[in-house]
C-alpha positions as CSV (number, residue, x, y, z in Angstrom):
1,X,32.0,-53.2,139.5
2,X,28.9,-52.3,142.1
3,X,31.6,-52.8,144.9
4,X,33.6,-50.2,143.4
5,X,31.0,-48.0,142.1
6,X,29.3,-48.2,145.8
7,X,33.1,-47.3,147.2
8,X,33.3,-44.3,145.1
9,X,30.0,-43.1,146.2
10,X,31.3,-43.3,150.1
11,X,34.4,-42.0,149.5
12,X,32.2,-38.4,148.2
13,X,30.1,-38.7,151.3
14,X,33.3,-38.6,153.8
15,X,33.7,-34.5,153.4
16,X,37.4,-34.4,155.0
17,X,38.5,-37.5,152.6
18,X,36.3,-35.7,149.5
19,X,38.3,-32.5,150.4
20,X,41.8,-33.6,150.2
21,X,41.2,-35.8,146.8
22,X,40.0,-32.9,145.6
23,X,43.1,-30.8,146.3
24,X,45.4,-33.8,145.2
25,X,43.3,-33.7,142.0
26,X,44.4,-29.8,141.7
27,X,48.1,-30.0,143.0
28,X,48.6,-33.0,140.1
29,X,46.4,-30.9,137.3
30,X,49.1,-28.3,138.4
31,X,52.2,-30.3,138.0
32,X,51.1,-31.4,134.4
33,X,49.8,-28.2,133.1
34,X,53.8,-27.0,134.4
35,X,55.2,-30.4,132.7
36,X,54.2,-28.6,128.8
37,X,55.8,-24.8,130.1
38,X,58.5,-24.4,127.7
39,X,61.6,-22.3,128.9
40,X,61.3,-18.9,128.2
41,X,63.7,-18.5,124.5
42,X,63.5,-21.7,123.6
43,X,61.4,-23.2,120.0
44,X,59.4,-26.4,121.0
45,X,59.5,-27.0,117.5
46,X,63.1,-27.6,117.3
47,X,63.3,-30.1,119.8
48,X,63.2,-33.5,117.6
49,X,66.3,-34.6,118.5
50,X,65.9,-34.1,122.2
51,X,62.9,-35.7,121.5
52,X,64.4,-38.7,120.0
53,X,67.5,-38.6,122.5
54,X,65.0,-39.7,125.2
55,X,63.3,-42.7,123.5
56,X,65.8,-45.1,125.2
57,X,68.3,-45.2,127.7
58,X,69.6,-43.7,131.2
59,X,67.3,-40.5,129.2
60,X,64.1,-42.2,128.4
61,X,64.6,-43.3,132.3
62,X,64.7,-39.2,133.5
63,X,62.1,-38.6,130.7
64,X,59.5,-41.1,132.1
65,X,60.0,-40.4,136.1
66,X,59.5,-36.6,134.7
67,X,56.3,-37.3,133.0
68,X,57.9,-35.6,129.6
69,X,58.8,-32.5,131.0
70,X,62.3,-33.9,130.1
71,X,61.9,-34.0,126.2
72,X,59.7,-30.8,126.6
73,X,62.5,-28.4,127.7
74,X,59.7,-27.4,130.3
75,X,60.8,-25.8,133.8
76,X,59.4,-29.0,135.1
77,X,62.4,-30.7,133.1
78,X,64.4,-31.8,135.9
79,X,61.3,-33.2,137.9
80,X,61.9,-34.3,141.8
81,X,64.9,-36.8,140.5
82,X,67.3,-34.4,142.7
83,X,65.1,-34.1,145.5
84,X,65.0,-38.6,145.5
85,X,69.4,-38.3,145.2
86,X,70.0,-36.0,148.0
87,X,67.5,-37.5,150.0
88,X,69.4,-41.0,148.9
89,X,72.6,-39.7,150.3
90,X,71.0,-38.3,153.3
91,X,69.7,-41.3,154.1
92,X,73.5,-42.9,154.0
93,X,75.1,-40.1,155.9
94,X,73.0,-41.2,158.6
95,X,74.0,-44.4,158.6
96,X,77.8,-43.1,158.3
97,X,78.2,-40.1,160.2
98,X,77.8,-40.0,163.8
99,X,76.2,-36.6,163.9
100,X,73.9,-37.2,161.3
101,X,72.6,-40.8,163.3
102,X,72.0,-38.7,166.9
103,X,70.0,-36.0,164.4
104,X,67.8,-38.8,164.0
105,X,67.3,-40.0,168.0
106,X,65.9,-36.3,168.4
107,X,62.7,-37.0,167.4
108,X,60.5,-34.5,165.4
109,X,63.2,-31.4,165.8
110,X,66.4,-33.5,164.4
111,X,63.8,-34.7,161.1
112,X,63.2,-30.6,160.7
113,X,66.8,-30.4,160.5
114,X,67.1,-33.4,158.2
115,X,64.7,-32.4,155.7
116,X,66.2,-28.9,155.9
117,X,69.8,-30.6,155.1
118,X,67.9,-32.1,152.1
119,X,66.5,-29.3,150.5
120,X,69.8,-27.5,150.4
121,X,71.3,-30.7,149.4
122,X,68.8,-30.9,146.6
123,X,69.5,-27.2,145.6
124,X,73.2,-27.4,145.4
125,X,72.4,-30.5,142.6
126,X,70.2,-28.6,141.0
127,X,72.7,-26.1,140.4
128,X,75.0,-28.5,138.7
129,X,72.3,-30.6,137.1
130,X,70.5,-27.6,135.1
131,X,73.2,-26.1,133.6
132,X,74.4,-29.8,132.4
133,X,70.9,-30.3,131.2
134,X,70.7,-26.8,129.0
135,X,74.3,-27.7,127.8
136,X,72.9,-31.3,126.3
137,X,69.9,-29.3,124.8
138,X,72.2,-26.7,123.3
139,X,74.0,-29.8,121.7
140,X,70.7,-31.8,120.8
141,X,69.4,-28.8,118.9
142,X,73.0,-27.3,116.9
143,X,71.7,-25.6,113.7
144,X,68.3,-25.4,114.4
145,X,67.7,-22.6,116.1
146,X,65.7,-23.6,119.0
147,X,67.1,-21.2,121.0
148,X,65.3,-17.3,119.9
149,X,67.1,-15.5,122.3
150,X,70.8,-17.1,122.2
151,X,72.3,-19.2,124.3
152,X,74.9,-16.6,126.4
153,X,75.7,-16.4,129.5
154,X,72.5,-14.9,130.6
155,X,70.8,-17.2,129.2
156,X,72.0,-20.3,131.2
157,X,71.7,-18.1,134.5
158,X,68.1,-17.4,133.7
159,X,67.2,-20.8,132.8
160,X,69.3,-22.5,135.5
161,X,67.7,-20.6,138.0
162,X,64.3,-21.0,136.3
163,X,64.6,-25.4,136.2
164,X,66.1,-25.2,139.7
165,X,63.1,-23.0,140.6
166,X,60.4,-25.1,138.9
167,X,61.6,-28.4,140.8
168,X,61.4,-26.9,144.3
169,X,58.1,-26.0,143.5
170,X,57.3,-29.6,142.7
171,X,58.8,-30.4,145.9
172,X,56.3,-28.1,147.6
173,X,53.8,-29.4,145.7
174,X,54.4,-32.8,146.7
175,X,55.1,-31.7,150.8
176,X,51.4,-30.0,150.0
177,X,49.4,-33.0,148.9
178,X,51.4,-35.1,151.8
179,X,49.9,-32.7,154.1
180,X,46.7,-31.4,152.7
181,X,45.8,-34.4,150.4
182,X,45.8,-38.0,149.9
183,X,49.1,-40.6,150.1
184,X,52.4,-39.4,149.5
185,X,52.9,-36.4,147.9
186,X,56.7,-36.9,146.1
187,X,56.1,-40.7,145.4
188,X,52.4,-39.4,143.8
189,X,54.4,-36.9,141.6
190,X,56.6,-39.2,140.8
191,X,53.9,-42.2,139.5
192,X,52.0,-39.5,137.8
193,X,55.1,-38.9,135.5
194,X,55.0,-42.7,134.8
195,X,51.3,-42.9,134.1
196,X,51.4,-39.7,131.6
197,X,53.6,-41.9,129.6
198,X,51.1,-44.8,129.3
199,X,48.6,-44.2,127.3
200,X,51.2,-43.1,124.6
201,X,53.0,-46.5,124.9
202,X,50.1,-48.3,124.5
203,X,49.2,-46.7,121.7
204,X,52.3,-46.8,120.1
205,X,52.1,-50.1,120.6
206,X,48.5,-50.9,119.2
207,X,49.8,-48.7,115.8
208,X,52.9,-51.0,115.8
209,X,51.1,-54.6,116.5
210,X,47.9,-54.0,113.6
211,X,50.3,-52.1,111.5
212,X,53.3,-55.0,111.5
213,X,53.8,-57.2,108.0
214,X,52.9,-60.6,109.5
215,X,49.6,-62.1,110.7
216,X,48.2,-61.7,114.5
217,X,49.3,-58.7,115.2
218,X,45.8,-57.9,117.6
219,X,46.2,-61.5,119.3
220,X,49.4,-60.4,120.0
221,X,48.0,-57.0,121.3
222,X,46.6,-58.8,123.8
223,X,48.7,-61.0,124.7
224,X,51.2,-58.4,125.8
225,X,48.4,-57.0,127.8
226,X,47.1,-59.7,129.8
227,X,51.0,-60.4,130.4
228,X,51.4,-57.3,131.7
229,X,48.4,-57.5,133.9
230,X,49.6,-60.9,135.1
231,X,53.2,-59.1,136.2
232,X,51.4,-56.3,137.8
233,X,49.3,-58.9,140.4
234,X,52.6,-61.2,140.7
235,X,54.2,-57.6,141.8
236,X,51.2,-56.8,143.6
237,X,51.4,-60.4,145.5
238,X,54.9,-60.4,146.4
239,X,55.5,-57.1,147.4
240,X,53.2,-57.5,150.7
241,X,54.6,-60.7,151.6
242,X,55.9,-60.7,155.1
243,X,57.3,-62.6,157.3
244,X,55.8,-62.5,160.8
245,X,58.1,-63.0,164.2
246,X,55.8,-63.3,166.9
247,X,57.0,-61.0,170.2
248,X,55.5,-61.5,173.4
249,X,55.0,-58.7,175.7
250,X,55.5,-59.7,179.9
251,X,52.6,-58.7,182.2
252,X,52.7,-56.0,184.4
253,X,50.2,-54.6,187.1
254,X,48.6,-51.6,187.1
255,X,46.4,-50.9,190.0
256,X,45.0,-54.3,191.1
257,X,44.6,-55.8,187.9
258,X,47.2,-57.2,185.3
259,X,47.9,-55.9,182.0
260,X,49.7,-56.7,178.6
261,X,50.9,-59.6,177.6
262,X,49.2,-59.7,174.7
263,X,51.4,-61.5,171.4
264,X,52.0,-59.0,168.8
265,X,54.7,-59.4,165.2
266,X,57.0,-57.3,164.0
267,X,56.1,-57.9,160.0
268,X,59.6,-58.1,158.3
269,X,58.6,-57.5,154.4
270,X,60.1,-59.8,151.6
271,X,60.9,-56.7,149.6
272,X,61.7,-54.3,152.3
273,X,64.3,-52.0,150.2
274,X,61.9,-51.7,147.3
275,X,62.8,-49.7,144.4
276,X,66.4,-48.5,146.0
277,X,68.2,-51.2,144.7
278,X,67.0,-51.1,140.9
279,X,68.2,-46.9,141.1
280,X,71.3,-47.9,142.7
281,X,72.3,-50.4,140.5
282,X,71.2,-48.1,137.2
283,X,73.4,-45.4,138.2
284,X,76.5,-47.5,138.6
285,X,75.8,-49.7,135.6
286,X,76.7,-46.5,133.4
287,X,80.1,-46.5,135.2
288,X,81.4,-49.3,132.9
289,X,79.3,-48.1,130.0
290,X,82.0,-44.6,130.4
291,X,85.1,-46.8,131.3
292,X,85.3,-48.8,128.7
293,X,84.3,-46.2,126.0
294,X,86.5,-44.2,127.1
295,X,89.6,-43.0,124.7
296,X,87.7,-45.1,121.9
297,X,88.6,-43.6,118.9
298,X,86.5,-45.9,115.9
299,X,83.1,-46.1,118.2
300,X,82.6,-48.2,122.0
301,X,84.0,-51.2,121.5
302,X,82.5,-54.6,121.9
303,X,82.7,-54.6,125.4
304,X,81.0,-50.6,125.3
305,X,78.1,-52.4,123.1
306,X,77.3,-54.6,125.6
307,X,77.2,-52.2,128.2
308,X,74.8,-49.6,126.6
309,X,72.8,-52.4,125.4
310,X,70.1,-53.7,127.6
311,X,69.1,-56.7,126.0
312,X,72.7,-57.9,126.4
313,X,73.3,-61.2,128.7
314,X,76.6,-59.2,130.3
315,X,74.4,-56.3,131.2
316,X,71.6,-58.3,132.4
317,X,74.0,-60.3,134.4
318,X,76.2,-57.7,136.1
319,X,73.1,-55.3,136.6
320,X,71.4,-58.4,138.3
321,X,74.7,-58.6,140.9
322,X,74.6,-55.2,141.2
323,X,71.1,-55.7,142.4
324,X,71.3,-58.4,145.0
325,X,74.8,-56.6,146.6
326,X,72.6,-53.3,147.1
327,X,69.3,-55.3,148.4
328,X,71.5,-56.8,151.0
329,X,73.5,-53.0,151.5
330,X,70.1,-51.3,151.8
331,X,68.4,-53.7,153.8
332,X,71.4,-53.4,156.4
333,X,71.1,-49.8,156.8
334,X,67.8,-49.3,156.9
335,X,66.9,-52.8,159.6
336,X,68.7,-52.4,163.0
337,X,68.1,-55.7,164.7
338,X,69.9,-54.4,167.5
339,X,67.7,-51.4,167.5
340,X,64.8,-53.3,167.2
341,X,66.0,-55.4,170.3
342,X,67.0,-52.8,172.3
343,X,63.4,-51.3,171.8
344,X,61.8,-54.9,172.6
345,X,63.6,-55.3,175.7
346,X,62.8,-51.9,176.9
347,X,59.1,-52.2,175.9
348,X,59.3,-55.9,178.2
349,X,58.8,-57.9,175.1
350,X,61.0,-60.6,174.1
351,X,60.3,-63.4,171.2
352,X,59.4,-67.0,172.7
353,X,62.3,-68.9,172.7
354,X,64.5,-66.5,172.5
355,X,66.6,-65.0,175.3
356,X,66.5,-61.1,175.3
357,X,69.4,-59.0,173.9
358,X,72.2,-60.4,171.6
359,X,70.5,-63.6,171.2
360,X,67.0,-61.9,170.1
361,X,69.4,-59.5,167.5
362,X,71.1,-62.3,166.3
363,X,67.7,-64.1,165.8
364,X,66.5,-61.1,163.7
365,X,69.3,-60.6,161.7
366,X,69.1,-64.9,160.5
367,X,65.5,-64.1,159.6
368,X,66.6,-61.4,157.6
369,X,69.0,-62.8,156.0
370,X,67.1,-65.4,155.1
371,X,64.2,-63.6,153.7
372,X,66.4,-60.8,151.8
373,X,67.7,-63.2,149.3
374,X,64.3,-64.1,147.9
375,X,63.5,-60.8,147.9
376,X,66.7,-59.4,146.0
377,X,65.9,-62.5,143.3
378,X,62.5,-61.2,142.8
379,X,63.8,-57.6,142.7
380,X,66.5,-58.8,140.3
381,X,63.7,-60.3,137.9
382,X,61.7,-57.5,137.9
383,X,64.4,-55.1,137.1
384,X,65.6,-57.2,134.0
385,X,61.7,-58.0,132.4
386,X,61.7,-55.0,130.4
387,X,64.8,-56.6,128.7
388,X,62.9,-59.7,127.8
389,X,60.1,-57.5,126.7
390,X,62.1,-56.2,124.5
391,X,63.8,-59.3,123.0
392,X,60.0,-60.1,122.4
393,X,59.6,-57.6,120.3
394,X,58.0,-54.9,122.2
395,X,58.6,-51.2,121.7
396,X,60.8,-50.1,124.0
397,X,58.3,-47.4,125.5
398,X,55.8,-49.7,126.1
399,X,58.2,-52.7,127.5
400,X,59.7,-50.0,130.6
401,X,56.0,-51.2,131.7
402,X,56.8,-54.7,132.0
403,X,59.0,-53.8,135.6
404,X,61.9,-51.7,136.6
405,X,61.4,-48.9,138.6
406,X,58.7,-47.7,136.8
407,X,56.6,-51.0,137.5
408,X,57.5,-51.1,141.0
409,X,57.0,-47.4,141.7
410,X,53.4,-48.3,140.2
411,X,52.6,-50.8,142.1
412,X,53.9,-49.5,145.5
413,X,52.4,-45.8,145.1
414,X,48.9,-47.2,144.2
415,X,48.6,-49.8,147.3
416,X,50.0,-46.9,149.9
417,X,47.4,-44.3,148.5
418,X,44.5,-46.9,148.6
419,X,45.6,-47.9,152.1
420,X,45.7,-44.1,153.4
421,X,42.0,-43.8,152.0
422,X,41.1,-47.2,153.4
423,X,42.2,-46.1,157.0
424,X,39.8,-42.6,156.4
425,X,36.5,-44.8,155.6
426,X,37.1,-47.6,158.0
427,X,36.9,-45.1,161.0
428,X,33.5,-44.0,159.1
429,X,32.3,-47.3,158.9
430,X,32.5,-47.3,155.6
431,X,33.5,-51.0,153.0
432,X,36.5,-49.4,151.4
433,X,38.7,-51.1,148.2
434,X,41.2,-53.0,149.8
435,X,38.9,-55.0,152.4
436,X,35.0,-56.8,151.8
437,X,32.9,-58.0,153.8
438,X,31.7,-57.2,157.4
439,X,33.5,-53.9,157.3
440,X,31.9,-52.3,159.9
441,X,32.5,-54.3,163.1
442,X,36.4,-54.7,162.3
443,X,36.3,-50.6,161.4
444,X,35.0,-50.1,165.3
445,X,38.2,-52.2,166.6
446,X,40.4,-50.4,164.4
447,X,39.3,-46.8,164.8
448,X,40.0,-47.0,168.6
């Protein structure tokens, strides 16, 4: 606790790093006073069954990553979700489309085009996505009124063009705090909407444990607790776990001395897809859910139930397949060993051992492979611990905590951020969270 307390008080000395906390502090305050905006004509008292539409399912998922603005009819509602999917199939265009892959060899002008590509991506899905979303509410809220102006046709322009407004102003918000504040703006906006739901969880949870017929129910409290601490560190653990290949860079001269040939690694992460595989695999797992209820006259059928059920052992068994096929999928297109060959051999480094070109690629790609089934296991186990949460008894609010995205998201956000305000006090000098100890003489090495 001094450490921390003494880290804090460093951090307010370092005036640039006090600065942009500051303004990340404001641009977040800004996002969740937005996140309670209703739409203009709409009753926030009628919304109970959109309300209780978004306590579980593919809806509690777009609730949560929207910090409530889902549930809240807000013109936050649709969040920076549309933003993440067309910067999802960006990101696979490049890997399919020639064009696309030599925008990305032109350095900092073909990533201006690329982002620019995104953003009208991302509009054109907002502009299908709102009115879909003020279609559901229209159907959540039948009878009640909720909407005091109508629901016409000038209505859903208005409104349509008021979500799709309010979540490219979260974008900018987020490109503001990458640029002016601390970490990374969209992947802060996004773990903000997952920690706004937390409290509420766990106090939904504490009512239901104390309040629950049978003994224990505080033991049991905090059990669930220091389980869910526990996952958080495992998660913490194995997310930084790399595998090192050393690379050996030749000596060349310079003048009339020699230089280089120092050893360096090229870190190749256990969990180097992250989260991607765990959205993937949630979008297509409610492919089934639609085929297979699909003409069902009498209700979803047995096969449906298992499907929209998440607690099922087919769900959790085809979602964890879906997860491990899109580890290796996202893995392949986002690690080039040739690329990474190609930029050893022309940087005169090679891996001892190994004979430059196809046979260092090759090389690569085993390690790879080898390291991206453990990683697509763990990723697997994450994903499916909010199931077992719930079989345990566990509200499902709270249990989404247990892993999933939203654990994951946590967990990555939170160790980037502290990194990026590490980096600012070690070139001050300063002890920061991450690292103890003799702080100062590895900061001097580091800062030059």
């Amino acid at each position: 606790m001094k450490k921390i307390i003494e880290t804090i008080k460093n951090i307010w000395r370092i005036e640039d790093l006090r600065t942009r906390l500051l303004i990340t502090f404001l641009f977040v305050a800004i996002y969740r006073l937005g996140s309670f905006v209703v739409l203009p004509g709409i009753d926030p008292t009628a919304l109970s069954a959109l309300h209780e539409q978004t306590s579980e399912g593919l809806m509690s998922l777009l609730n949560m990553f929207s910090g409530g603005a889902f549930e809240n009819a807000s013109v936050f509602a649709l969040g920076i979700m549309p933003y993440i999917s067309a910067s999802i199939v960006i990101q696979l265009l490049a890997v399919a489309v020639p064009s696309f892959q030599k925008l990305q060899r032109e350095g900092e002008s073909g990533r201006r085009k690329i982002n620019q590509y995104t953003r009208w991506l991302t509009v054109f899905i907002l502009l299908f996505q709102a009115p879909t979303y003020l279609i559901n509410l229209r159907a959540q809220t039948a009878g009640s009124n909720a909407f005091l102006v109508g629901d016409g046709f000038n209505f859903m322009l208005t409104s349509t063009l008021i979500l799709a407004a309010g979540s490219m102003f979260i974008l900018w918000l987020g490109e503001r705090i990458t640029d002016k504040g601390v970490g990374n703006g969209v992947s802060l906006i996004i773990m903000i909407g997952i920690v706004a739901r937390m409290p509420g969880a766990i106090g939904e949870e504490f009512v239901s444990a104390i309040s629950g017929a049978e003994g224990g129910g505080l033991i049991k409290f905090l059990f669930e607790i220091i389980a869910l601490l526990f996952v958080m560190a495992l998660a913490i653990l194995l997310t930084q776990a790399v595998r090192k290949v050393p690379v050996q860079y030749a000596k060349r001269v310079e003048g009339n001395r020699q230089v280089g040939g120092a050893r360096q690694y090229i870190p190749l992460k256990l969990f180097a897809a992250n989260v991607m595989p765990i959205i993937f695999a949630q979008a297509i797992m409610f492919i089934p859910m639609m085929i297979v209820n699909a003409g069902a006259q009498d209700g979803p059928s047995w096969l449906g139930q298992q499907f929209q059920d998440n607690t099922s052992w087919l769900y959790n068994i085809v979602y964890v397949i879906l997860i491990i096929a899109f580890t290796y999928f996202y893995t392949a297109i986002t690690m080039n060993p040739v690329q990474m060959s190609e930029d050893m051999k022309r940087n005169n480094g090679f891996i001892p051992g190994v004979k430059p070109g196809k046979p260092t690629a090759d090389f690569i790609d085993t390690v790879m492979s080898r390291i991206t089934l453990p990683g697509s296991l763990f990723i697997a186990i994450i994903a499916i611990l909010p199931a077992f949460a719930s079989i345990f008894g566990i509200k499902h609010g709270f249990a989404q905590f247990f892993g999933g995205t939203s654990l994951l998201i946590l967990v990555g956000v939170v160790i980037d951020t502290l990194q990026q305000i590490e980096s600012y006090m070690m070139v001050r000098h300063y002890d920061g969270l991450l690292n103890s100890g003799p702080q100062r003489s590895r900061s001097r090495v580091k800062a030059y």
